[in-house]
Structure formats: C-alpha cells, structure tokens
MIDOSE-1310 file (N, C-alpha, C; in nm, 2 decimals, decimal comma, always signed):
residues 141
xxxx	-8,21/+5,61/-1,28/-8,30/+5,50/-1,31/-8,40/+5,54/-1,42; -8,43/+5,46/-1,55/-8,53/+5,50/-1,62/-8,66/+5,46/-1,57; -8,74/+5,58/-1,61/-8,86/+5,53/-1,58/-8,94/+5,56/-1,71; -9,05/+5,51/-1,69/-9,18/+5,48/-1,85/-9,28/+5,55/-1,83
xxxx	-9,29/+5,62/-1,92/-9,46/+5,69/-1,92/-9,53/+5,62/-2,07; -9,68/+5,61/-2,01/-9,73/+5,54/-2,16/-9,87/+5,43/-2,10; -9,82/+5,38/-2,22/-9,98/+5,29/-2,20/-9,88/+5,17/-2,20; -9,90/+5,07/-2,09/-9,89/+4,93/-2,06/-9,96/+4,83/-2,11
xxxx	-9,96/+4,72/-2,22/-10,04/+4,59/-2,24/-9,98/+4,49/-2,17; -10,02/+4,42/-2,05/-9,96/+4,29/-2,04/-10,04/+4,17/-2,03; -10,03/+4,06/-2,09/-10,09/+3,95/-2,11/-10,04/+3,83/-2,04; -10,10/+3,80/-1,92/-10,05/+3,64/-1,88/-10,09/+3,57/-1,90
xxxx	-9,98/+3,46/-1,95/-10,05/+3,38/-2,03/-10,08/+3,25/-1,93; -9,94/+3,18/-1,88/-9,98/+3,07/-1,82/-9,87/+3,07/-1,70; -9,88/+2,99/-1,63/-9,73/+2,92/-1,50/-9,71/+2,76/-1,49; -9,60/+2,76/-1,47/-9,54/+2,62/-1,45/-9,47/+2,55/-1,32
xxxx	-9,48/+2,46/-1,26/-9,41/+2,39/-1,15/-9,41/+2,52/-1,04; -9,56/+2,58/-0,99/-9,59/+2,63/-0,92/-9,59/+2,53/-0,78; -9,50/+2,55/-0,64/-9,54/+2,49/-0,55/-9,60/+2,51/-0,42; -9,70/+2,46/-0,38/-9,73/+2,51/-0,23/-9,62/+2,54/-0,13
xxxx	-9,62/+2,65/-0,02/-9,55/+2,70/+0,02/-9,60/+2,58/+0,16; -9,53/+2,63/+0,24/-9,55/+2,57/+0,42/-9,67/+2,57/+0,47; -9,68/+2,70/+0,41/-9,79/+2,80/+0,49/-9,94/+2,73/+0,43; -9,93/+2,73/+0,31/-10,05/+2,68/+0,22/-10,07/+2,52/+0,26
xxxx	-9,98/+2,47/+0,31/-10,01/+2,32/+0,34/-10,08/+2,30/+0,45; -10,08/+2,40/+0,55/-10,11/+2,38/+0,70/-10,22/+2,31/+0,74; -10,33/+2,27/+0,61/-10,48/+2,25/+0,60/-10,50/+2,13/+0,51; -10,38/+2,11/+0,47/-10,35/+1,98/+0,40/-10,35/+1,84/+0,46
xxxx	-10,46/+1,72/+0,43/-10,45/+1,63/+0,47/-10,41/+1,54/+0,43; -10,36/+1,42/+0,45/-10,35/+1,31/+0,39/-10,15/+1,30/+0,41; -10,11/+1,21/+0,35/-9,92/+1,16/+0,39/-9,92/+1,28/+0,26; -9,91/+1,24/+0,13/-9,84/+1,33/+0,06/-9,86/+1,48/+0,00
xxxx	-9,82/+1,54/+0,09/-9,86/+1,70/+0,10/-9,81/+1,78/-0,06; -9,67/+1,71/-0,15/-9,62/+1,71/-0,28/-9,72/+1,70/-0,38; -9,84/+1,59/-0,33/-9,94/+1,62/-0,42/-10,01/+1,72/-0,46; -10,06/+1,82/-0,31/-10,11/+1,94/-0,31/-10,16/+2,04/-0,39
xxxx	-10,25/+2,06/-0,50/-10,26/+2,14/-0,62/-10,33/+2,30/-0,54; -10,28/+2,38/-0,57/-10,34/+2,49/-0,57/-10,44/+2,55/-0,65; -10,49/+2,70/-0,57/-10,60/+2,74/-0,62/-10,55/+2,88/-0,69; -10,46/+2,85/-0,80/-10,36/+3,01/-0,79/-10,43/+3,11/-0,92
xxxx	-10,38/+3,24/-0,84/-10,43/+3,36/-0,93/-10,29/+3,46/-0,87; -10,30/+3,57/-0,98/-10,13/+3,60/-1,02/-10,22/+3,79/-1,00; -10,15/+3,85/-0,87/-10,19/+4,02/-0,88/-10,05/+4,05/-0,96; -10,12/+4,16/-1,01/-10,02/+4,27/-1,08/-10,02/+4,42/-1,01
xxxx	-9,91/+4,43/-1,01/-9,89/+4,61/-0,94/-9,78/+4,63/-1,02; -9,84/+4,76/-1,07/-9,72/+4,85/-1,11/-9,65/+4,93/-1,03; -9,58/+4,95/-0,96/-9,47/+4,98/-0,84/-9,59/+4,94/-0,72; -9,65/+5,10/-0,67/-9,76/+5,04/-0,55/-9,85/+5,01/-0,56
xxxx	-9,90/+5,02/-0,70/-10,03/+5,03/-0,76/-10,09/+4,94/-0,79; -10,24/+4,85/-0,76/-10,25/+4,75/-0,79/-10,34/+4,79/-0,92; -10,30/+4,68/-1,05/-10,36/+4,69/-1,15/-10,49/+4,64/-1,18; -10,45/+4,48/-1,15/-10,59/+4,36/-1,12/-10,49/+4,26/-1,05
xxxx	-10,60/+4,13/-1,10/-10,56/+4,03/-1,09/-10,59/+3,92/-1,16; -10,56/+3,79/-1,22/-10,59/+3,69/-1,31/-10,75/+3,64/-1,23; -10,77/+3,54/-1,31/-10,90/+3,49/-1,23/-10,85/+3,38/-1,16; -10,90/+3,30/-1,04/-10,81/+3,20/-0,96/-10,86/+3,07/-1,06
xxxx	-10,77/+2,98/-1,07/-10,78/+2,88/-1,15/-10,80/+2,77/-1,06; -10,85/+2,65/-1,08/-10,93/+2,57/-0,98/-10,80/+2,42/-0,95; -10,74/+2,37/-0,88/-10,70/+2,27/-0,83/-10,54/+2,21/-0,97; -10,47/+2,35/-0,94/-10,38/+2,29/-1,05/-10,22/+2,36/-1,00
xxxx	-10,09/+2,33/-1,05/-9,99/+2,39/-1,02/-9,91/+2,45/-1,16; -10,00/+2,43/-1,29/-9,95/+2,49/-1,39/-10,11/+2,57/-1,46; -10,10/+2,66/-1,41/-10,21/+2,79/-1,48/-10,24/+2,80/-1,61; -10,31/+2,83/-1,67/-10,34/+2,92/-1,79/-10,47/+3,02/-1,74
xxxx	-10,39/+3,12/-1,75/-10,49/+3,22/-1,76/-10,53/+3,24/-1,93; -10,45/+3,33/-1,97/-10,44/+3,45/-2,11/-10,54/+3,53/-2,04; -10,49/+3,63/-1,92/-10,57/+3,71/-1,93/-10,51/+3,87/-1,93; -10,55/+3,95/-2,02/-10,47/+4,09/-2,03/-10,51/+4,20/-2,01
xxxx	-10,43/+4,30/-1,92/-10,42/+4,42/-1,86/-10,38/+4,48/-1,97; -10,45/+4,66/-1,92/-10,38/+4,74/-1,99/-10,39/+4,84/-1,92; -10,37/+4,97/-1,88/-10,35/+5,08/-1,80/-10,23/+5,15/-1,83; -10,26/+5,28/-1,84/-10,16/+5,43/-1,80/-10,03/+5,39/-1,72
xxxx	-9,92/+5,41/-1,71/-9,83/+5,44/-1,65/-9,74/+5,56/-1,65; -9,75/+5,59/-1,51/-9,70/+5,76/-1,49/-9,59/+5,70/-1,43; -9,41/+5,79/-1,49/-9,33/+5,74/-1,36/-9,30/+5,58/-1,38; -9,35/+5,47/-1,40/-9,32/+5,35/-1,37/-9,19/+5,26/-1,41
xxxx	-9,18/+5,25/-1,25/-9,05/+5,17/-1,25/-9,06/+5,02/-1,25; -9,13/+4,98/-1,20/-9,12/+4,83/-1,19/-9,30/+4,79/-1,19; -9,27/+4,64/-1,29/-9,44/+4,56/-1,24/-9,37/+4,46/-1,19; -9,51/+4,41/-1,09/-9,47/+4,27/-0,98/-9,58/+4,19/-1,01
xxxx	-9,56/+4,07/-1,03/-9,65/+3,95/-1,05/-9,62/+3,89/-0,90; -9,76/+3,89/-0,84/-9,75/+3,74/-0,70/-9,87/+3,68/-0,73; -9,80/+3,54/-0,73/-9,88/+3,43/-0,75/-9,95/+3,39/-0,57; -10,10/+3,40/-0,58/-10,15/+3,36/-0,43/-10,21/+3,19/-0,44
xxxx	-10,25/+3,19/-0,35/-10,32/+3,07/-0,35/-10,47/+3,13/-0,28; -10,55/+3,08/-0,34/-10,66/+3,12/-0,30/-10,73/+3,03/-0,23; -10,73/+3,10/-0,07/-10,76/+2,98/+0,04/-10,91/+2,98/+0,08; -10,96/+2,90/+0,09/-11,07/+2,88/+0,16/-11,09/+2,96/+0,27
xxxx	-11,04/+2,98/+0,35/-11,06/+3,08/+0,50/-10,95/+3,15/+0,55; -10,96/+3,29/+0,56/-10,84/+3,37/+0,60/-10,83/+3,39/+0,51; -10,70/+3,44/+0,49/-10,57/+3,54/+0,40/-10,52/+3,42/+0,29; -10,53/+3,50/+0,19/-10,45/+3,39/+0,07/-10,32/+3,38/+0,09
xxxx	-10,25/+3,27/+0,07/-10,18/+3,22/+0,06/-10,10/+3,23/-0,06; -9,94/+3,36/-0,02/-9,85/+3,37/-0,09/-9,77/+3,21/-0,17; -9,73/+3,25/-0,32/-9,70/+3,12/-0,35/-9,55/+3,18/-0,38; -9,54/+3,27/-0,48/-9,40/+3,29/-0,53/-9,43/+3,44/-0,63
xxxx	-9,34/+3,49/-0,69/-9,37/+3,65/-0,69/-9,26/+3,69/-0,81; -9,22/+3,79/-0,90/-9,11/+3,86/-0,95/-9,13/+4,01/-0,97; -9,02/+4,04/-0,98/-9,03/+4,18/-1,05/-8,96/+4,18/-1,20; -9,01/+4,32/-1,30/-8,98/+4,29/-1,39/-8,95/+4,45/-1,39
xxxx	-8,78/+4,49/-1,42/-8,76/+4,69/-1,45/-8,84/+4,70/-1,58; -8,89/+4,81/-1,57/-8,92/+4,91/-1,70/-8,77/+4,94/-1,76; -8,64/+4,94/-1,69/-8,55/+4,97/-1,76/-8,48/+4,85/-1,78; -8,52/+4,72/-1,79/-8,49/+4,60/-1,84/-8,53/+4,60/-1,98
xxxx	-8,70/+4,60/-1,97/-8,75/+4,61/-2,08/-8,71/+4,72/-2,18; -8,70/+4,82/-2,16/-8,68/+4,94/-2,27/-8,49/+4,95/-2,27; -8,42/+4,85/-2,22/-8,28/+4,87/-2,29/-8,25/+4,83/-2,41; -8,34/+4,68/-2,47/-8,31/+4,66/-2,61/-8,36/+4,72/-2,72
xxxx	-8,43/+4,85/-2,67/-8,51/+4,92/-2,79/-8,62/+4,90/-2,84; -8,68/+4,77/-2,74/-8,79/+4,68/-2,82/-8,89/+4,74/-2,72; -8,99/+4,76/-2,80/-9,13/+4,71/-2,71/-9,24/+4,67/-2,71; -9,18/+4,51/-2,72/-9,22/+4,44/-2,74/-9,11/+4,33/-2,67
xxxx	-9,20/+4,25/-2,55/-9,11/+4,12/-2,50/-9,22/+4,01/-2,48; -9,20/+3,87/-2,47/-9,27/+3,82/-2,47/-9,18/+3,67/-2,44; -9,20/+3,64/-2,31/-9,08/+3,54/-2,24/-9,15/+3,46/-2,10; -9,08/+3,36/-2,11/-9,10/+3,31/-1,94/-9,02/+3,36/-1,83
xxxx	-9,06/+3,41/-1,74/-8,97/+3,47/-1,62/-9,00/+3,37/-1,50; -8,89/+3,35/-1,46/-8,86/+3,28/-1,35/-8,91/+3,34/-1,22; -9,01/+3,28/-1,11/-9,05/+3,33/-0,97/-9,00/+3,29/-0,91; -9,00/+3,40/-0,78/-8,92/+3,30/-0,65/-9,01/+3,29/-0,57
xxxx	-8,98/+3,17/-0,51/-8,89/+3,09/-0,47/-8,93/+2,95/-0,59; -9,02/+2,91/-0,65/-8,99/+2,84/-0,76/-9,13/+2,84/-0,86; -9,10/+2,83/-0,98/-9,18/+2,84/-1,12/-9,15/+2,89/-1,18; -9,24/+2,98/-1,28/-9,17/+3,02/-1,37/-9,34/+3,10/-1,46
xxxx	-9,38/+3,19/-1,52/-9,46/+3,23/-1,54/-9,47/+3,29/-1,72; -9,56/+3,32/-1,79/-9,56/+3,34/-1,91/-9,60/+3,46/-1,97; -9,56/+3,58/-2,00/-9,59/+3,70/-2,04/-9,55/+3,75/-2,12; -9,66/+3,84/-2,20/-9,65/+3,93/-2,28/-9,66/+4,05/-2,26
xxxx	-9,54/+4,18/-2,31/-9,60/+4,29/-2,27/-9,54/+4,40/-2,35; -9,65/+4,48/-2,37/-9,63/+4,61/-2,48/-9,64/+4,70/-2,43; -9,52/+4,79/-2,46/-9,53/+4,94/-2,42/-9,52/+5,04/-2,53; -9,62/+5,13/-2,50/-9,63/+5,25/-2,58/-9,64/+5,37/-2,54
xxxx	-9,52/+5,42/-2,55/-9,47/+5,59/-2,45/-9,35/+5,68/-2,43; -9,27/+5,71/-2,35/-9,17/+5,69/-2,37/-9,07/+5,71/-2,20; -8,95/+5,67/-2,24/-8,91/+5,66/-2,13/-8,78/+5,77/-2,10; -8,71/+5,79/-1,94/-8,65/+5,87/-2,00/-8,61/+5,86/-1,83
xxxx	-8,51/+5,92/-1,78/-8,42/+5,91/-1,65/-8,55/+5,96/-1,54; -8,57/+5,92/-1,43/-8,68/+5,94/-1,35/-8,61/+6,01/-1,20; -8,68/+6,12/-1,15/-8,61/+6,18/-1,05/-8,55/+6,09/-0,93; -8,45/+6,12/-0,88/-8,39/+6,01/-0,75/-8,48/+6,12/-0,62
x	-8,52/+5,99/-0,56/-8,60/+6,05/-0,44/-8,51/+6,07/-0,29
C-alpha cells in the first residue's frame, strides 16, 4: 500500500443533496420530515487523526463552506470527510461520510485533484487537494 509523507492542502468547498438520516429526524415536527434542512459541518481525519472541521452552516442541505486545511502528513493512508448534523442536544447527528486513498490520489502523477466525490449513503461533496511530499510503499502491519 502506498503511503504519503508531506504537506497536505485540502479545501472544501461545498455539498449537495445532503439528507437527514432517521436518526436526525427523531426531533422533527410537522407531516413532511423531506423538508428537514440540516445544520451540517464536514470533520476531516487523516487515518485516526482528526485534522478540523468546517464551520456548521445554518438550516440548509447544500453547504458552502471554502474552508481550507493544511497539516503534515506522516505515513498517511487515507482522509475521511463526515458530514454531522449539528444537533441542538446530545451527540451530532451522522449524515454521510467518504474516504479518499493517498494511493488513489498519487497514481495519476498529479498533485493536484480537484472533484466532487460522492458520500454515502447519499450526496456528494466538493474538494480540493494538494500534496507536497513524497510517497512511496508503507510497511504492512
């Protein structure tokens, strides 16, 4: 498995057709629960590591953040984007999530990508990300 050493930029930019889960509805009033807008903000970890997170954006299901990270990466195999819902009481509210390999990115040579990636279980999210380092086969544990 390749892994990346270096300096990471990532920029998120925005999300689209983000939807409330079950779980985030529970507190929802009224017949049509499809209306439901969230309170969402997007953590980033780089494998275990948490980097930040976006700022939560107020009563919507398509985001804009543009907000960008940058940090060291030792080793790194994979970043994870989870989209929460930022609930009023208790535990936020998972919405949808991805992972993206370091060795996805560094097979076309480029580094430089800048794409929408698809979350599951549904949306779709907007990032930019620059690497500067280098990569190279990472020990099997």
């Amino acid at each position: 498995m390749v892994v990346f050493n270096g300096l990471l930029k990532i920029k998120i930019c925005e999300a689209v057709s983000l939807k409330p889960t079950a779980w985030s509805l529970r507190h929802a009033v009224g017949p049509r629960p499809q209306t439901f807008l969230l309170d969402p903000y997007i953590a980033l970890n780089v494998d275990d590591s948490r980097i930040g997170q976006t700022a939560t954006k107020q009563k919507t299901n398509s985001p804009a953040w543009h907000d960008e990270f940058v940090t060291d990466v030792c080793n790194g195999r994979k970043i994870e984007l989870a989209v929460f819902h930022d609930a009023p009481i208790g535990y936020d509210d998972f919405v949808a999530n991805c992972t993206i390999q370091f060795e996805e990115l560094l097979q076309n040579g480029s580094r430089h990508f800048e794409d929408w990636i698809d979350l599951e279980p549904e949306g779709r999210v907007y990032v930019i990300i620059d690497l500067s380092g280098s990569s190279g086969e990472g020990r099997r544990v």
